[in-house]
Each structure stands twice: as C-alpha cells, then as structure tokens.
N, CA, C and O of each residue as an XYZ file, in Angstrom:
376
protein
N      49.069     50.694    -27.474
C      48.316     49.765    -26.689
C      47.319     50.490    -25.778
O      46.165     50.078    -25.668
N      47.707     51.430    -25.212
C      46.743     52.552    -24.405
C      45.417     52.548    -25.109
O      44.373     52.129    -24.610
N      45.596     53.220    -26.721
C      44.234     53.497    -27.390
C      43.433     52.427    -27.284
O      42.206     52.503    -27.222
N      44.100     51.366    -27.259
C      43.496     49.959    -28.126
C      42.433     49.882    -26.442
O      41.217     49.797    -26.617
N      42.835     49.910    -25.273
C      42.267     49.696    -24.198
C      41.110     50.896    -23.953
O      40.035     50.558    -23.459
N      41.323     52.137    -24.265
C      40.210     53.275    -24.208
C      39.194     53.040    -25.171
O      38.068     53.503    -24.991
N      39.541     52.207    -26.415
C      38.368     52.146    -26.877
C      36.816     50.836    -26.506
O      35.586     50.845    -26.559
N      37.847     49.957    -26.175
C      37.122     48.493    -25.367
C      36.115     49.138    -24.196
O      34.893     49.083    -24.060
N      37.252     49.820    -23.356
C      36.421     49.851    -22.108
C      35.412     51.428    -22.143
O      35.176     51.885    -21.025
N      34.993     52.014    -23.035
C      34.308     53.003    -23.162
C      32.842     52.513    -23.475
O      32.553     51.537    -24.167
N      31.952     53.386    -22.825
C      30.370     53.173    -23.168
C      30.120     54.562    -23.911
O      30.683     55.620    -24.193
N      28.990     53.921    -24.036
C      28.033     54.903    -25.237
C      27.234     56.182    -24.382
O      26.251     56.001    -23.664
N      27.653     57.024    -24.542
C      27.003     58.552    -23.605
C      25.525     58.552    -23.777
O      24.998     59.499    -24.360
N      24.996     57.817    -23.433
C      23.757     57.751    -23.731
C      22.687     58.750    -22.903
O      23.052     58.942    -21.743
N      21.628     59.320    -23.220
C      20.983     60.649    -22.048
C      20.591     59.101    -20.460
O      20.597     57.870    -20.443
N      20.321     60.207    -19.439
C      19.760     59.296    -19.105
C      18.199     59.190    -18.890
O      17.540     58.471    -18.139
N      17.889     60.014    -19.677
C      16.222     59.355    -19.915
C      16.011     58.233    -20.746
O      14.973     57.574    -20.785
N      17.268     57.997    -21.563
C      17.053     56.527    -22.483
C      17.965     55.330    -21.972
O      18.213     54.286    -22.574
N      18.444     55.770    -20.603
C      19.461     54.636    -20.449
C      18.501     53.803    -20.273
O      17.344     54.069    -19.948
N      19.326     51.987    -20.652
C      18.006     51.066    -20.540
C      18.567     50.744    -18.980
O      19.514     51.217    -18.352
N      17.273     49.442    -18.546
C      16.952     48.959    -17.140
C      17.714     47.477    -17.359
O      17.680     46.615    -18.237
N      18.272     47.613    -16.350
C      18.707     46.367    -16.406
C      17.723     44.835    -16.302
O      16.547     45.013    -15.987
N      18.058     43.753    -16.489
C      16.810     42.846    -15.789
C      16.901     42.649    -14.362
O      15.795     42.303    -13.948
N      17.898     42.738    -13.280
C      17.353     43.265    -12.141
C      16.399     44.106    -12.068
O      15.511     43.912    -11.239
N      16.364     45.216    -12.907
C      15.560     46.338    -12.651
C      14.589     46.271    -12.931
O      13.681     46.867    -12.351
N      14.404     45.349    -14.149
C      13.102     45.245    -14.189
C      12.475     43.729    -13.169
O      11.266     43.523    -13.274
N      12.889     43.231    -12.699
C      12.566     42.539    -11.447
C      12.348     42.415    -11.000
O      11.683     41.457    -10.604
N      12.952     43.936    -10.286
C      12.527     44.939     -9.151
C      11.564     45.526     -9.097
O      10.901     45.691     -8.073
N      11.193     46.145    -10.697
C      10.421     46.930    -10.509
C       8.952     45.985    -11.230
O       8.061     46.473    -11.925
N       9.079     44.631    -10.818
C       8.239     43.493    -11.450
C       7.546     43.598     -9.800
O       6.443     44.031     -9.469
N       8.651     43.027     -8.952
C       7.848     42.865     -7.078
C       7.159     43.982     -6.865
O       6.075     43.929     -6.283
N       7.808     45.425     -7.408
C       7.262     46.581     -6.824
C       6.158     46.670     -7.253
O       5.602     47.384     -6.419
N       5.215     46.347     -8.247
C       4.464     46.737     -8.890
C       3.279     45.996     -8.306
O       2.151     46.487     -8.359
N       3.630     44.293     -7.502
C       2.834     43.098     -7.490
C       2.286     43.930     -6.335
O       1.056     43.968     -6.384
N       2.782     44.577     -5.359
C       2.560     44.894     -4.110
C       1.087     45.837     -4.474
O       0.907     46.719     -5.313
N      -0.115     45.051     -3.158
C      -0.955     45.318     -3.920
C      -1.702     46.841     -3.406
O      -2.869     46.931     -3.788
N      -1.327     47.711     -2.816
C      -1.691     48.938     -2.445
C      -0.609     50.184     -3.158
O      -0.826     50.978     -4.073
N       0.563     49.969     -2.347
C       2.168     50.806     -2.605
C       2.327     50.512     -3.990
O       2.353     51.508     -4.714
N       2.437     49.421     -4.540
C       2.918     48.765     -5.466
C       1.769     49.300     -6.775
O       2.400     50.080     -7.489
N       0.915     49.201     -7.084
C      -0.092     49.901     -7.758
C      -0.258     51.184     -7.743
O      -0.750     51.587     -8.797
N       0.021     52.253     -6.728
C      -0.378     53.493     -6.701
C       1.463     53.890     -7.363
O       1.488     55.047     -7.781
N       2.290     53.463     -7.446
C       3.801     53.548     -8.049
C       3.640     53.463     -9.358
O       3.841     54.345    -10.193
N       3.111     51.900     -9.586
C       2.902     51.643    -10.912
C       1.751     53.118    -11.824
O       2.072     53.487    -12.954
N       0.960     53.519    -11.363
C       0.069     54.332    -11.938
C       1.168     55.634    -11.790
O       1.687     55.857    -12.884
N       1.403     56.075    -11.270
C       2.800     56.990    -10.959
C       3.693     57.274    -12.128
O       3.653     58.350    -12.725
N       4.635     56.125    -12.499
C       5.357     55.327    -13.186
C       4.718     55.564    -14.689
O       5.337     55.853    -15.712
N       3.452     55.382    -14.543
C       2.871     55.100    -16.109
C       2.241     56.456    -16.671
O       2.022     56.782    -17.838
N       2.030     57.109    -15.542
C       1.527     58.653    -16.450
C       2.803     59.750    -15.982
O       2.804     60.949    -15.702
N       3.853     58.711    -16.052
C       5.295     60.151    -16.108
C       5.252     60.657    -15.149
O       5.186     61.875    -14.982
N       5.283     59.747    -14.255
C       6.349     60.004    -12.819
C       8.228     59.707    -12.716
O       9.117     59.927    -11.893
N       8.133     59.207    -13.826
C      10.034     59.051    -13.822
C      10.168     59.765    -15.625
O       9.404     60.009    -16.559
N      11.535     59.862    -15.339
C      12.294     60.898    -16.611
C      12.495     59.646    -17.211
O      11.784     59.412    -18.189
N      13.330     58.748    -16.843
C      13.141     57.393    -17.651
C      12.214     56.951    -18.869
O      11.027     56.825    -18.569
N      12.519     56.725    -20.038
C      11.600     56.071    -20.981
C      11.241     54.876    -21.031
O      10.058     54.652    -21.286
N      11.836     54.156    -20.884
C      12.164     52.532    -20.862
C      11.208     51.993    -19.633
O      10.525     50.970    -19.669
N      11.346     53.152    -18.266
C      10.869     52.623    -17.289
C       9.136     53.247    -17.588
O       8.207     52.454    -17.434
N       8.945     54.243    -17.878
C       7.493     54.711    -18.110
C       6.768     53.504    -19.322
O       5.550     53.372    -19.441
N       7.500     52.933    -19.907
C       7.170     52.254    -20.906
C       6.923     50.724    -20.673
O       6.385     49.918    -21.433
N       7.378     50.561    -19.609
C       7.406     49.185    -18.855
C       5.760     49.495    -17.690
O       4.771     48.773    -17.571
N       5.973     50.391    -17.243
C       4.936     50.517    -16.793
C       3.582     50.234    -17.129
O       2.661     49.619    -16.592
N       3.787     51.036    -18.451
C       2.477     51.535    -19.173
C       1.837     49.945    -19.653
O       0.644     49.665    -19.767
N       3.321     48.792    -19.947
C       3.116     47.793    -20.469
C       1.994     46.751    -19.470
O       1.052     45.994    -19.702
N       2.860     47.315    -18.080
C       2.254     46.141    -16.700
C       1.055     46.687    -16.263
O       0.375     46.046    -15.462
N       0.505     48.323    -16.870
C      -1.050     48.712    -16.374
C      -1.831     48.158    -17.410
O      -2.909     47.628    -17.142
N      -1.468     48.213    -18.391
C      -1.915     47.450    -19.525
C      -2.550     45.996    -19.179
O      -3.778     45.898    -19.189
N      -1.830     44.975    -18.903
C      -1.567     43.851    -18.835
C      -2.590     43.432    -17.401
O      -3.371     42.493    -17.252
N      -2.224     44.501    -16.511
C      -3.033     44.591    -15.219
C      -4.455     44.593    -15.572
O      -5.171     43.603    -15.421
N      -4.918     45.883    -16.113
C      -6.430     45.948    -16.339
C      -7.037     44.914    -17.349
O      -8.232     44.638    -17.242
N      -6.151     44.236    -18.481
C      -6.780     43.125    -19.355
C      -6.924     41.962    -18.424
O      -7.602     41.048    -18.893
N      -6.301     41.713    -16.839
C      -6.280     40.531    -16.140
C      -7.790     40.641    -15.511
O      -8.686     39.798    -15.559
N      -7.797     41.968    -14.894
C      -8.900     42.229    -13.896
C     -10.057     42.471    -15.183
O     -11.188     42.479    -14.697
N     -10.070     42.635    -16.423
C     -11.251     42.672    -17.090
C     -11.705     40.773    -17.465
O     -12.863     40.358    -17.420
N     -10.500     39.909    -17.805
C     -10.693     38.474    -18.278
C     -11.402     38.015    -16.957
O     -12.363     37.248    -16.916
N     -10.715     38.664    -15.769
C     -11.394     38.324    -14.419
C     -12.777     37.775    -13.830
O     -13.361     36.784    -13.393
N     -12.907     39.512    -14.217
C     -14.563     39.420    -14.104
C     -15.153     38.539    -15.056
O     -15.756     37.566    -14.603
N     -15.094     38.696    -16.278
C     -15.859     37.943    -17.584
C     -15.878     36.472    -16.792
O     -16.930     35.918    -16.476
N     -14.902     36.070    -16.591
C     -14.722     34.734    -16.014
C     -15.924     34.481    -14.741
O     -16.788     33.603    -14.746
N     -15.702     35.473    -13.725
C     -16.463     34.838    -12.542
C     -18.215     35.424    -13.061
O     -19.155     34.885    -12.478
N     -18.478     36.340    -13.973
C     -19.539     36.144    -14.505
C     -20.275     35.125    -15.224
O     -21.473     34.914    -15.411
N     -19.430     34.678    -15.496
C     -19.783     33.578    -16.733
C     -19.908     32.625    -15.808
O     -21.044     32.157    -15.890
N     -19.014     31.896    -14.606
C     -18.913     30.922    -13.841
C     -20.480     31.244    -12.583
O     -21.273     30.358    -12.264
N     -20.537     32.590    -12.133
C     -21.725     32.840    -11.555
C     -22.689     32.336    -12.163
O     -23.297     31.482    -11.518
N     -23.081     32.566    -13.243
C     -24.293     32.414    -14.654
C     -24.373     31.046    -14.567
O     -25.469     30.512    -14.398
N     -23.352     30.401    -14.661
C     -23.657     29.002    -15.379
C     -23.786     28.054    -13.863
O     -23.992     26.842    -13.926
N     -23.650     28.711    -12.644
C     -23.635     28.229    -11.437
C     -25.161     29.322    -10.852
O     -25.643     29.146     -9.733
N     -25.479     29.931    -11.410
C     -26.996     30.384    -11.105
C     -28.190     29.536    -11.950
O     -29.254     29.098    -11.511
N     -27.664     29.462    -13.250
C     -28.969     28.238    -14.165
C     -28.641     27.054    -13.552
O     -29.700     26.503    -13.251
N     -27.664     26.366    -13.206
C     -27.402     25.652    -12.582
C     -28.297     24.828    -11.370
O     -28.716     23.682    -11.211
N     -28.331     26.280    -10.524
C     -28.884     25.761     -9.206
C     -30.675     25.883     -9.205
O     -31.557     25.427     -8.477
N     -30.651     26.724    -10.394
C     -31.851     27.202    -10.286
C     -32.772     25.644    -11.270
O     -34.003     25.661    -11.280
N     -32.251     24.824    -11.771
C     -32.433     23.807    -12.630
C     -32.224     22.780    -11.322
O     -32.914     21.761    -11.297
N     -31.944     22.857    -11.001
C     -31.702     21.836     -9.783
C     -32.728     21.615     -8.831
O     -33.130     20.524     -8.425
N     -33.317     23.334     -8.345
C     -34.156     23.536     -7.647
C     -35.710     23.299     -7.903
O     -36.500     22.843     -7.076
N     -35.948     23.625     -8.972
C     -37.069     23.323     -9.906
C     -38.217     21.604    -10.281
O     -39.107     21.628    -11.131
C-alpha cells in the first residue's frame, strides 16, 4: 500500500526553466505587464530573456507582440478617423 501512495503523490522532475506558470501566474503577470511605465519596461525585460523561465519569456514575447499590433491598429484607426474628420470639416467649410 506504501508504493501504491508514492506513486500518486509524485510529480514529474521537471527543469525549472520548463516548469509551467500557473494561471495565477499568468494573471499576475497579465496586471504586471498592464502597468503602464514598470509594467512595460518588465514586460520588454521578460521578452528579450530576462527570466530562465521558457513559458514565461514566451508569454511575454506573446503580450509584446499583441501590444505593438494594438498600438499599430491604433494609430491606423485615429488616422483614418482624423482623415475622414479633416475632408469632413474641410467640405463643410467650403
């Protein structure tokens, strides 16, 4: 009965550069990232291999990713909304 219990309650020796993140952790490291000075200069940190972690450099790399496609749809957006609010006024004025 002993064995039968050492084998249940045993984990997998895993390194810990591949242990995974829990979803707290990534949660955590979801707020940490939002923060918009600390939180960004971590995240850039984070993403060019500031932690031994894989999982976590990889999460990173995912949210700088995701970051710069927001701030690029961004701009396109308030360009396009400038533009069509500059012919706009300028049609108005005329």
């Amino acid at each position: 009965m002993s064995e039968e219990n050492n084998t249940t309650n045993t984990q997998p020796n895993i390194p810990d550069e591949y242990k995974p993140i829990s979803m707290w952790g990534y949660f955590g490291y979801e707020l940490l990232f939002a923060i918009p000075c600390v939180g960004w200069i971590c995240l850039i940190v984070f993403a060019l291999g500031g932690t031994s972690n894989v999982n976590l450099k990889n999460f990173a790399r995912s949210y700088f990713c995701f970051l710069i496609l927001a701030v690029i749809l961004g701009l396109i957006g308030f360009l396009l909304v400038g533009g069509i609010t500059a012919a706009n006024t300028s049609f108005l004025l005329s």
